[in-house]
C-alpha positions as CSV (number, residue, x, y, z in Angstrom):
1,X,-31.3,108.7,119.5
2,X,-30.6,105.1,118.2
3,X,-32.0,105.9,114.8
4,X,-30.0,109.1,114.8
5,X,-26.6,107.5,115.0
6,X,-27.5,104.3,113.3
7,X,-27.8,106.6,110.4
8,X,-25.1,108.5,110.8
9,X,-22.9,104.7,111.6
10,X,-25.7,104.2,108.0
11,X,-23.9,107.4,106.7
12,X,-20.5,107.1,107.5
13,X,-20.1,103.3,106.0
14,X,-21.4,104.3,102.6
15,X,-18.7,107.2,102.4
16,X,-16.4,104.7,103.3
17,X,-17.8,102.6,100.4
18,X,-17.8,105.7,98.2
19,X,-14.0,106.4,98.7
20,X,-12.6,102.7,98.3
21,X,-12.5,102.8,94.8
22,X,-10.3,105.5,94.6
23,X,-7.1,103.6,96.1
24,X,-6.3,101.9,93.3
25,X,-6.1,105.7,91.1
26,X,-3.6,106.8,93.8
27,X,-1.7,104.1,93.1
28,X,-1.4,104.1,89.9
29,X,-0.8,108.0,90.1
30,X,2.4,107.2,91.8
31,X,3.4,104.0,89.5
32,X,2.9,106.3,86.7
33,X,5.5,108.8,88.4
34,X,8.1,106.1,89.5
35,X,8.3,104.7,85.4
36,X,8.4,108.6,84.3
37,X,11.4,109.2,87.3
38,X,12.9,105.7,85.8
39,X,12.3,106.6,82.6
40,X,14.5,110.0,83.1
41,X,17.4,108.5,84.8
42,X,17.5,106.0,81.9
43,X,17.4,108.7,79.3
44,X,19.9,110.5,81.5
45,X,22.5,107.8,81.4
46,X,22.5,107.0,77.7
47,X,23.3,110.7,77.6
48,X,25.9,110.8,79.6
49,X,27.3,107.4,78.2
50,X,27.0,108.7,74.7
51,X,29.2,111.8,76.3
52,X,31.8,109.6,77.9
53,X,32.3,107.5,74.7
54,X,32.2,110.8,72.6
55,X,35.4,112.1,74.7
56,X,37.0,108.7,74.9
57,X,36.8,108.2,71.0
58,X,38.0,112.1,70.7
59,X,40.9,111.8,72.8
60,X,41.8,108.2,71.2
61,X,41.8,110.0,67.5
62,X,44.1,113.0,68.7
63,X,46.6,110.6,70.7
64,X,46.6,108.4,67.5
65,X,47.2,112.0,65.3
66,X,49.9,113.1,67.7
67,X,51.7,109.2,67.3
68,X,51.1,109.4,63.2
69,X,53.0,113.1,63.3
70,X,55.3,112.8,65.9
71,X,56.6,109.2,63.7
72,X,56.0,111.1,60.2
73,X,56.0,115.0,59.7
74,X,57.9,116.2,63.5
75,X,60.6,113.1,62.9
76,X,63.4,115.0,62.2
77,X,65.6,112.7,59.7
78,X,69.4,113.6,58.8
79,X,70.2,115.6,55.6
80,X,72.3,113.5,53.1
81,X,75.4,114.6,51.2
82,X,76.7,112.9,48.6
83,X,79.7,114.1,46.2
84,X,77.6,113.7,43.0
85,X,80.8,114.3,40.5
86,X,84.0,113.9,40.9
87,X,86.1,116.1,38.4
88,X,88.8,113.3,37.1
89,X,90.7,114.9,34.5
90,X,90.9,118.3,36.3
91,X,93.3,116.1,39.2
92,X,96.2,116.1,36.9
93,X,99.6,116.6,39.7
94,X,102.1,118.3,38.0
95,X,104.9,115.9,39.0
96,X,108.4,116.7,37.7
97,X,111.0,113.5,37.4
98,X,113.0,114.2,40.0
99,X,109.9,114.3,42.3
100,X,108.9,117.4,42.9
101,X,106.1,119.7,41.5
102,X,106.3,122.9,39.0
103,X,106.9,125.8,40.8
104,X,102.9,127.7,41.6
105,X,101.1,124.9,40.1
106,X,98.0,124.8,42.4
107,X,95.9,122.1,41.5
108,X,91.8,123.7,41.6
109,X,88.9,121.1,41.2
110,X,85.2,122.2,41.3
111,X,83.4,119.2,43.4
112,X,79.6,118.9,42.8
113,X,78.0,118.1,46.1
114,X,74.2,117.7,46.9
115,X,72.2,118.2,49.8
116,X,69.0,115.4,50.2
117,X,66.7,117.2,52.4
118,X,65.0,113.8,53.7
119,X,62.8,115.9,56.1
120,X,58.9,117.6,55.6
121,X,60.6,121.4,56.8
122,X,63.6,123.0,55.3
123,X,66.7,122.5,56.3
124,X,68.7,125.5,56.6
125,X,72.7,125.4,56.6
126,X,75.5,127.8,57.2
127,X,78.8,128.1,55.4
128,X,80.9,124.8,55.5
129,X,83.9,123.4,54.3
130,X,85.9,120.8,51.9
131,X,89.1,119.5,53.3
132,X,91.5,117.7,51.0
133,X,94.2,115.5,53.4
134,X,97.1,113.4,52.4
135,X,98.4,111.6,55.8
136,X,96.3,113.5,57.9
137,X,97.7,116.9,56.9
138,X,95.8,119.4,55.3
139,X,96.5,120.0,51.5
140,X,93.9,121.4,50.2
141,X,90.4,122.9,51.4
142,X,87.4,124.7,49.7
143,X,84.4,127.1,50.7
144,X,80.8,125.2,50.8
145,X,78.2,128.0,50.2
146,X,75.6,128.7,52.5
147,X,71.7,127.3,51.2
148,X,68.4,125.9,51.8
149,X,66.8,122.3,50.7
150,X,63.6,122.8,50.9
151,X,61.4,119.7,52.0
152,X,61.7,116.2,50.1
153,X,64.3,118.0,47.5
154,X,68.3,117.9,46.9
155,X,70.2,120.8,46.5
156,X,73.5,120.7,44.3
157,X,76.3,122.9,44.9
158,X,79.3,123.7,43.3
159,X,82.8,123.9,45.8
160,X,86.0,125.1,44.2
161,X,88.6,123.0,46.3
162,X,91.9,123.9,45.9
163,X,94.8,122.0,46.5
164,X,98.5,123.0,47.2
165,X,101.4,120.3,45.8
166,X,104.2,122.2,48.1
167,X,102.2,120.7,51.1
168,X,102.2,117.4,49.6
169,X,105.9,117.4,49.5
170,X,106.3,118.5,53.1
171,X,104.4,114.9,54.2
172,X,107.1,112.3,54.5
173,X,105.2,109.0,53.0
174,X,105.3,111.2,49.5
175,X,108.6,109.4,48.8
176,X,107.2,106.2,49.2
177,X,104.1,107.0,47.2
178,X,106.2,108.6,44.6
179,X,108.0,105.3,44.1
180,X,104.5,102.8,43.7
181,X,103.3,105.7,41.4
182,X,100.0,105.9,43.6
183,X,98.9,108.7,46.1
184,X,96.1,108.1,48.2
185,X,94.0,111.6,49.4
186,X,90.8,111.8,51.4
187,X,88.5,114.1,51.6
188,X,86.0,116.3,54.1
189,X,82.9,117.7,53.6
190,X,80.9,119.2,57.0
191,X,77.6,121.1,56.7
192,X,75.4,122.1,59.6
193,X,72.1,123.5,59.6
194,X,68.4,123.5,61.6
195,X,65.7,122.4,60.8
196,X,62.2,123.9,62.1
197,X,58.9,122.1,61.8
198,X,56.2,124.7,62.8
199,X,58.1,126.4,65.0
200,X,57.8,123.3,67.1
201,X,60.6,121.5,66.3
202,X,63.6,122.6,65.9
203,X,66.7,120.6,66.0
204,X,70.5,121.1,65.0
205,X,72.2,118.6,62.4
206,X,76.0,118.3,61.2
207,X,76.5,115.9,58.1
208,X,79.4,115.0,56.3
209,X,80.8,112.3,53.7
210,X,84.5,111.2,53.7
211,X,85.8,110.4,50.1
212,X,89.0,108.0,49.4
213,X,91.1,109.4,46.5
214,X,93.4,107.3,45.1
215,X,96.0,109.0,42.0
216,X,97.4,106.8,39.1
217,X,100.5,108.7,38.2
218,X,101.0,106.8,35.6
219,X,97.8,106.7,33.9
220,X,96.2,109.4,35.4
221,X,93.3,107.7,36.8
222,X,91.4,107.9,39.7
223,X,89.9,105.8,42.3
224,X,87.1,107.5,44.4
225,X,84.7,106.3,47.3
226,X,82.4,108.2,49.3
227,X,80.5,107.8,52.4
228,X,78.0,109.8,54.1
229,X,78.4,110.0,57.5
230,X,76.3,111.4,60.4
231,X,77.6,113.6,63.9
């Protein structure tokens, strides 16, 4: 019986022996899976930082792109008129000596006025007008056409203004500007309009200049100043 188990005890230590070696493979086995698992999770994180700073750079363009447009093409500037010619020797009052005017003697002047679209969309405007005052009343007043200046361009326009001397004699400082042989006008000129940037932007504008006209009776000349002005 001794012998018996003594070589089974004989037995059992050299399997024991026999399977020693083998730790060291297991082991390894499972390093090898831990640095492949490691190995993912880095490869998974340069992914997803590559993804993050993708989008971040992305969204920093378009916010940059929608700054750029919204200061450049969807800034809606205001239209400028200008009276580009003043007629001189059309203004010529028909001024009798004892101060009055010819009977039907309207005095008719064709203004040249231009439109300065400053803006990257048209700029559409309705009908307007040209008043002509002396004192603050109303002496004269002409039609401004309807039009379109298309972007970065000036339109001209021709407006036939037409003014009345019988409402000139009605104001009372005539007499007194009769007598230092100067008369001193101004003049009006309103247009209003849209402008629509890709059906985005739209906004309403309303320009106009004021003009200073000063008469010479006595030589005929004229003084003129203009100003655009914006509502």
């Amino acid at each position: 019986m001794a012998t018996r188990w003594d070589r089974k005890s004989l037995a059992m230590a050299e399997s024991t022996e026999q399977a020693r070696p083998l730790a060291p493979a297991a082991f390894q086995s499972i390093s090898n899976e831990e640095e492949a698992l490691s190995t993912q999770l880095k490869l998974r994180q340069r992914k997803y930082i590559k993804c993050c700073g993708c989008f971040t750079a992305f969204f920093l363009i378009l916010a940059v792109t929608i700054l750029v447009l919204f200061f450049t093409v969807f800034h809606v500037k205001d239209p400028v008129i200008r009276i580009s010619n003043l007629p001189l020797d059309q203004l010529e009052l028909p001024v009798l000596p004892n101060g009055t005017f010819s009977t039907g003697t309207n005095v008719t002047l064709v203004i040249d006025i231009s439109v300065k679209n400053r803006n990257m969309a048209s700029f559409k405007f309705n009908n307007g007008t040209t008043t002509v005052l002396y004192s603050g009343t109303v002496v004269g007043e002409g039609m401004t056409p309807s039009g379109k200046a298309k972007a970065r361009r000036t339109i001209h326009m021709n407006v036939t203004v037409i003014i009345i001397p019988e409402k000139i004699l009605q104001v009372p400082r005539w007499v007194t500007d009769l007598s230092s042989k100067k008369l001193t006008m101004t003049s009006n000129t309103i247009i209003d309009g849209k402008v629509k940037i890709l059906e985005i932007v739209k906004k309403h504008l309303t320009v106009e200049v004021n003009c200073t006209i000063t008469y010479h009776f006595s030589s005929q000349d004229i003084e003129n100043n203009c100003r655009p002005h914006f509502i």
